[in-house]
PATOR-730773 format. One record per residue: x, y, z of N, C-alpha, C in turn; residue number from 0. Coordinates in steps of 0.1 Angstrom, whole numbers, always signed. Example, Ala and Ser with C-alpha at 12.3 -4.5 7.8 and 13.67 -1.06 7.14 Angstrom:
2
  n_px  n_py  n_pz ca_px ca_py ca_pz  c_px  c_py  c_pz num
  +132   -57   +78  +123   -45   +78  +132   -33   +78   0
  +128   -22   +71  +137   -11   +71  +129    +0   +79   1
// end
This chain:
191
  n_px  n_py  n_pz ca_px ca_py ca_pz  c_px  c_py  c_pz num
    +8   -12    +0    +0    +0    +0    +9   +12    +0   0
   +22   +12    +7   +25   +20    +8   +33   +27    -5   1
   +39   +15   -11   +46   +18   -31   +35   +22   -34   2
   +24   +21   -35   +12   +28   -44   +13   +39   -39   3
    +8   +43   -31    +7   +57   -28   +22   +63   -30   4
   +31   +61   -28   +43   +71   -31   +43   +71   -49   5
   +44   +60   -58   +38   +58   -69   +32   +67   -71   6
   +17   +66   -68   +10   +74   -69   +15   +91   -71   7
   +17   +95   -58   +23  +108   -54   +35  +114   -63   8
   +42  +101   -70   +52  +110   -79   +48  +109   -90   9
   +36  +103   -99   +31  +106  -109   +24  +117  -106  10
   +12  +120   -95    +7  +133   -99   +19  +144   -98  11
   +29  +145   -92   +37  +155   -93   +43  +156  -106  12
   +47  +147  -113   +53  +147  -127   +44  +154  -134  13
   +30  +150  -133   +16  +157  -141   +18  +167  -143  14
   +19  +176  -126   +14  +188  -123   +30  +196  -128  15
   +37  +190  -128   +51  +196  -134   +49  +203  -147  16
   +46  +192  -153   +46  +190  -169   +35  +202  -179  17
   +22  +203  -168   +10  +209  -167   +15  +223  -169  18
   +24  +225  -156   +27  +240  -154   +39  +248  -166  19
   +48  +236  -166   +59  +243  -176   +52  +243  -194  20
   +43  +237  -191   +39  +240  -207   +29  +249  -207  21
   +20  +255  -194   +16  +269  -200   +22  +276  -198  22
   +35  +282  -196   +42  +292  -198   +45  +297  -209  23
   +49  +284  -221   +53  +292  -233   +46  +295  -243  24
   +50  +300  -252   +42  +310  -264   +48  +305  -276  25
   +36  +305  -281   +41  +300  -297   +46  +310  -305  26
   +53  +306  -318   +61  +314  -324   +51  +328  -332  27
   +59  +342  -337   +54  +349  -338   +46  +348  -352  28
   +34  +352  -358   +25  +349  -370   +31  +362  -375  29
   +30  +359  -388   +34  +369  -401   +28  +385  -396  30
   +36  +392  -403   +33  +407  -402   +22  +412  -411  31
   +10  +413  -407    -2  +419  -415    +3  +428  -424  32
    -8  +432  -436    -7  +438  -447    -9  +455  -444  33
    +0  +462  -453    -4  +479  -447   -14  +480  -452  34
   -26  +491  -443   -35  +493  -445   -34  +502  -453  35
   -43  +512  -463   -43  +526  -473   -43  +535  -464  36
   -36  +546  -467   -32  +556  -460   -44  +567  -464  37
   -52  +570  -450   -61  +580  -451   -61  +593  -456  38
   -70  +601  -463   -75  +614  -463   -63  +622  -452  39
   -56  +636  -456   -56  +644  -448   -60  +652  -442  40
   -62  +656  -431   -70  +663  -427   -68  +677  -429  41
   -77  +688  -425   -76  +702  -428   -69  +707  -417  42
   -58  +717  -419   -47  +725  -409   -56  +732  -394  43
   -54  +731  -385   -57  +735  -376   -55  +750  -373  44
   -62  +761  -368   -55  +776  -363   -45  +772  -351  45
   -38  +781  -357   -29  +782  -352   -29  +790  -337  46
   -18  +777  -326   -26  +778  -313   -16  +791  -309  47
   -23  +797  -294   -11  +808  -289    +3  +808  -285  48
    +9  +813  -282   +22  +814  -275   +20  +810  -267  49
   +32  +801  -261   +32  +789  -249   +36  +796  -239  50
   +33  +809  -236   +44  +818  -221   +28  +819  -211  51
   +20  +816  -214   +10  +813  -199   +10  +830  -198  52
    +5  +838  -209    +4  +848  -204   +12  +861  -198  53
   +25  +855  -199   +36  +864  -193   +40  +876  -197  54
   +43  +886  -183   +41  +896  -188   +51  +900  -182  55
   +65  +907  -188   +76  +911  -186   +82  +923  -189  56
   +92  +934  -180   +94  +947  -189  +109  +946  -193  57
  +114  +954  -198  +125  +955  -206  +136  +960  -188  58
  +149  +958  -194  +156  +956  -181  +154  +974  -180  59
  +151  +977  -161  +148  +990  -164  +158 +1000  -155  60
  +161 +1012  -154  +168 +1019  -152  +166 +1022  -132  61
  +173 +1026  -122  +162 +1026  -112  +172 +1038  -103  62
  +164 +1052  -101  +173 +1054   -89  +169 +1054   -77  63
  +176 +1050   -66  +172 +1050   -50  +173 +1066   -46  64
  +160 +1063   -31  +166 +1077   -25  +171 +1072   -10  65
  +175 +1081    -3  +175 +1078   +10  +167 +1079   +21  66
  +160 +1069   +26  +149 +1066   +35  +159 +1073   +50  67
  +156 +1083   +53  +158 +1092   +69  +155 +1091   +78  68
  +159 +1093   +91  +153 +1096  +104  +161 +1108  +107  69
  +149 +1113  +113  +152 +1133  +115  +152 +1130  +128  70
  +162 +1135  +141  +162 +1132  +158  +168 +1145  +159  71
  +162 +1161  +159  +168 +1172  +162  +168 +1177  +152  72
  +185 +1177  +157  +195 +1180  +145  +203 +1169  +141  73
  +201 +1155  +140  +208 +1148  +132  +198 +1142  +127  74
  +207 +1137  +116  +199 +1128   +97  +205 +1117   +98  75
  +195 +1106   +97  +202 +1095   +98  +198 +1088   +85  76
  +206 +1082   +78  +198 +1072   +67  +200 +1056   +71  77
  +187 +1056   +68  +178 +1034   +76  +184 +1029   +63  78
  +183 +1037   +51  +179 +1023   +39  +178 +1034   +26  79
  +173 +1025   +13  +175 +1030    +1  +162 +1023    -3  80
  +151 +1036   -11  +140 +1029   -15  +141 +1039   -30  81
  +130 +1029   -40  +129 +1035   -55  +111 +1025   -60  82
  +106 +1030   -66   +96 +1029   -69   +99 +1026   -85  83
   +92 +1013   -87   +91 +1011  -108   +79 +1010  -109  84
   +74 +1015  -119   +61 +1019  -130   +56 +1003  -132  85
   +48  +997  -130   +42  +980  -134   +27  +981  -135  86
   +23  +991  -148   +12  +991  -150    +0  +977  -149  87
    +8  +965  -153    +1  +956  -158    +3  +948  -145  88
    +7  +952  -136    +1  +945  -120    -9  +951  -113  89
   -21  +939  -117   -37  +942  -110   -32  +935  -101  90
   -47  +936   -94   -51  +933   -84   -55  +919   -83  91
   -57  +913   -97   -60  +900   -97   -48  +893   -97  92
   -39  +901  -101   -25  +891  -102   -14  +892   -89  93
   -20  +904   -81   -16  +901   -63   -21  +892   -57  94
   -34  +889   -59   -40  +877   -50   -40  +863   -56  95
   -39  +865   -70   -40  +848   -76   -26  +845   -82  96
   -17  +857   -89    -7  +853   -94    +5  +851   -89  97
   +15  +853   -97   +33  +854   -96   +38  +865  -102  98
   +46  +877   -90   +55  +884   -93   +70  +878   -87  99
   +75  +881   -96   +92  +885   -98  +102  +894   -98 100
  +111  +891   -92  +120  +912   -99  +136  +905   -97 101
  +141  +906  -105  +154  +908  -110  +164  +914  -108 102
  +175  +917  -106  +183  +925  -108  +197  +919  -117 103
  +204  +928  -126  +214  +924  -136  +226  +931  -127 104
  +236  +923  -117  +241  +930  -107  +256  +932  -123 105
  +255  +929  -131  +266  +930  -146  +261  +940  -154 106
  +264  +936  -169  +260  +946  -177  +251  +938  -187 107
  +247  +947  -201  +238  +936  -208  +248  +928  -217 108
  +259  +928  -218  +265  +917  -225  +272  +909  -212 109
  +275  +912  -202  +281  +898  -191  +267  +903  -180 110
  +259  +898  -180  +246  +894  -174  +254  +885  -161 111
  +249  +893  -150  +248  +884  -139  +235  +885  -127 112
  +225  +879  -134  +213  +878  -130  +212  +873  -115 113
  +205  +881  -109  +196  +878   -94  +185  +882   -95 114
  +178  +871   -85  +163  +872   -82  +162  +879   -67 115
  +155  +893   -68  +149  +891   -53  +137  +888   -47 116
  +136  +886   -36  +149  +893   -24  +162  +889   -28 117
  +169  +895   -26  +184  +896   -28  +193  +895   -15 118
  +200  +886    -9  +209  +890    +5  +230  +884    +4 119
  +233  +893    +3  +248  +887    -1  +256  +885   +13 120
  +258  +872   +20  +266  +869   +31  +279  +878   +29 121
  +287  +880   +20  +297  +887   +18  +295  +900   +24 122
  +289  +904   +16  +292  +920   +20  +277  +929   +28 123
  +270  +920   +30  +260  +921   +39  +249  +930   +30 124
  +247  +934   +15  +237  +937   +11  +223  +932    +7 125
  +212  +933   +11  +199  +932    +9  +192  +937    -1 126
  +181  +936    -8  +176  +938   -17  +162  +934   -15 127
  +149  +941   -12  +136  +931   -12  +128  +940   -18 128
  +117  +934   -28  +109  +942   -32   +95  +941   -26 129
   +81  +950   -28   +71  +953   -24   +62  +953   -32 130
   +49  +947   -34   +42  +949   -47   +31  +954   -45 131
   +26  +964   -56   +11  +971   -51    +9  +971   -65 132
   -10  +976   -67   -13  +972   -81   -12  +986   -87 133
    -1  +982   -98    +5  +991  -108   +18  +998  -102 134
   +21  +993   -89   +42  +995   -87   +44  +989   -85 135
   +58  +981   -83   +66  +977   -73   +79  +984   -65 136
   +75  +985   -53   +85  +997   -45   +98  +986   -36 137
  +110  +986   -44  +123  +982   -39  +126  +985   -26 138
  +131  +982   -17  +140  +989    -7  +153  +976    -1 139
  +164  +990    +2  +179  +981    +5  +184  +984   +16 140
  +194  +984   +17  +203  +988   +30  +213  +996   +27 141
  +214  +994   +12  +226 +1004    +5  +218 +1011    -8 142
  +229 +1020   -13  +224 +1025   -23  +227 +1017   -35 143
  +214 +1008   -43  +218 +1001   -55  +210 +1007   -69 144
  +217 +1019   -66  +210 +1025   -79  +218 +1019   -94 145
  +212 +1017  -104  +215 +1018  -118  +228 +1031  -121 146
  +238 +1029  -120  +250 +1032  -125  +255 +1027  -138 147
  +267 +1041  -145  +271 +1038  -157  +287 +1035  -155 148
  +295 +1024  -158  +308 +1032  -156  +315 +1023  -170 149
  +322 +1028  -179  +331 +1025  -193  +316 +1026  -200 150
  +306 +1034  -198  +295 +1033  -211  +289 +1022  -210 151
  +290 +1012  -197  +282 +1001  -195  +274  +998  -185 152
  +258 +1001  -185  +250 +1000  -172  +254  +990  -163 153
  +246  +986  -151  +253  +980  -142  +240  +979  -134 154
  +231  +975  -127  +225  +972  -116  +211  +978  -122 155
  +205  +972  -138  +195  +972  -136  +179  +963  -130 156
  +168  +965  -135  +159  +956  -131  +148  +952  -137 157
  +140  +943  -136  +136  +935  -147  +120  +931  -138 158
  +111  +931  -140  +101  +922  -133   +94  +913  -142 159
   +86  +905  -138   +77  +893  -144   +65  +892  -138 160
   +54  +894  -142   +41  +890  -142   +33  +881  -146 161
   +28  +868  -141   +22  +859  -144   +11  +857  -136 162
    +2  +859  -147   -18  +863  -140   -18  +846  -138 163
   -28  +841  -128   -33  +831  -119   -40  +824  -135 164
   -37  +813  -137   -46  +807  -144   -62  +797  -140 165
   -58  +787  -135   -67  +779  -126   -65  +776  -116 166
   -69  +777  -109   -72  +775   -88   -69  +761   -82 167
   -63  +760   -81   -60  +747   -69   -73  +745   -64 168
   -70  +729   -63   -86  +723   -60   -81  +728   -38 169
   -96  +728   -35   -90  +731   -20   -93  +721   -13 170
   -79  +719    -6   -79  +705    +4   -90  +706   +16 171
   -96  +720   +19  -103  +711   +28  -123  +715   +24 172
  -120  +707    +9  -135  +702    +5  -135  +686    +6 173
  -127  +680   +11  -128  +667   +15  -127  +666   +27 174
  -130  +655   +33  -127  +647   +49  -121  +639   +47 175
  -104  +640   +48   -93  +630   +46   -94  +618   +52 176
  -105  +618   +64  -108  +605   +71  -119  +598   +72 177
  -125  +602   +58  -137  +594   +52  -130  +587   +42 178
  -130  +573   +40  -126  +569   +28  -137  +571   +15 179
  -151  +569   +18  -161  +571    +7  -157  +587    +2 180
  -156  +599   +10  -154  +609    +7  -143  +613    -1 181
  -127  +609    +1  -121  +606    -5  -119  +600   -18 182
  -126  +588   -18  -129  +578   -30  -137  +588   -38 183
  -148  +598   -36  -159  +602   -45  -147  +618   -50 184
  -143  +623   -41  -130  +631   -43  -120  +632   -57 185
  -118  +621   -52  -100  +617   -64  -109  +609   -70 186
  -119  +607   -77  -125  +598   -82  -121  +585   -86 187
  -120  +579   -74  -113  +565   -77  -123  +556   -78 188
  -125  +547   -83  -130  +533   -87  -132  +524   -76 189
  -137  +516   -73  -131  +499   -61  -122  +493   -71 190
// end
């Protein structure tokens, strides 16, 4: 009884061997179908906008500072260096939904050495931060970084960037992160 059953036991395993390694493989690959006729062209599309999301940028611009004072008597103290630039095309829509930027070219326009501010140099301890209101933006520093000329080559102008809000971030708390149905109906997920 006992040769039967072990018998037994190694032919079904041979079976189940033989069973398994032969559905794995794949028969050889069938011939490459015929090309099909090449369709009708279609009519040209209009032509779509400029890919800048609206961007709205000025030419690099000229800027002078003045000196921000404290009067105590008789002495004048100067805190800082402020200058005001013309940014017509900063609404009010583009303070609360969009992106401003401001620049400074601390080089010239052929050796460009571009910074973004706020601006802060561990070296030599100058600051740079801008302020935005709709239709200026008002600079202010620690030093005077006005736009200077020296060999016929400007030197410390500035540049801004306006980009209006396109579509709104969905708001995180229109769900209950600790509902899974709510969630699930949310992110529209499936089961």
């Amino acid at each position: 009884m006992k040769k039967l059953t072990l018998q037994s036991l190694a032919t079904i395993m041979l079976a189940i061997t033989i069973l398994l390694s032969s559905c794995g493989k794949e028969g050889p690959q069938g011939p490459q179908g015929e090309q099909g006729a090449t369709g009708a062209t279609g009519a040209t599309g209009a032509q779509g906008a400029v890919g800048t999301a609206n961007v709205i940028y000025s030419d690099w611009l000229d800027a002078t500072f003045t000196a921000d004072t404290l009067h105590d008597g008789s002495t004048i103290d100067t805190v800082g260096f402020y200058t005001t630039i013309d940014a017509p095309k900063l609404t009010t829509d583009i303070l609360t939904s969009g992106e401003m930027k401001v620049y400074i070219n601390l080089g010239t326009a052929d050796d460009a050495y571009i910074a973004p501010l706020p601006y802060f140099s561990p070296y030599n301890g100058v600051t740079i931060e801008p302020n935005f209101y709709a239709g200026s933006i008002d600079i202010y520093s620690n030093l005077n970084v006005s736009t200077a000329t020296q060999n016929g080559s400007k030197y410390r102008q500035y540049r801004y960037i306006l980009i209006p809000g396109g579509t709104s971030a969905r708001k995180a708390s229109a769900v209950d992160w600790n509902d899974y149905n709510a969630v699930k109906k949310y992110l529209n997920l499936k089961d």
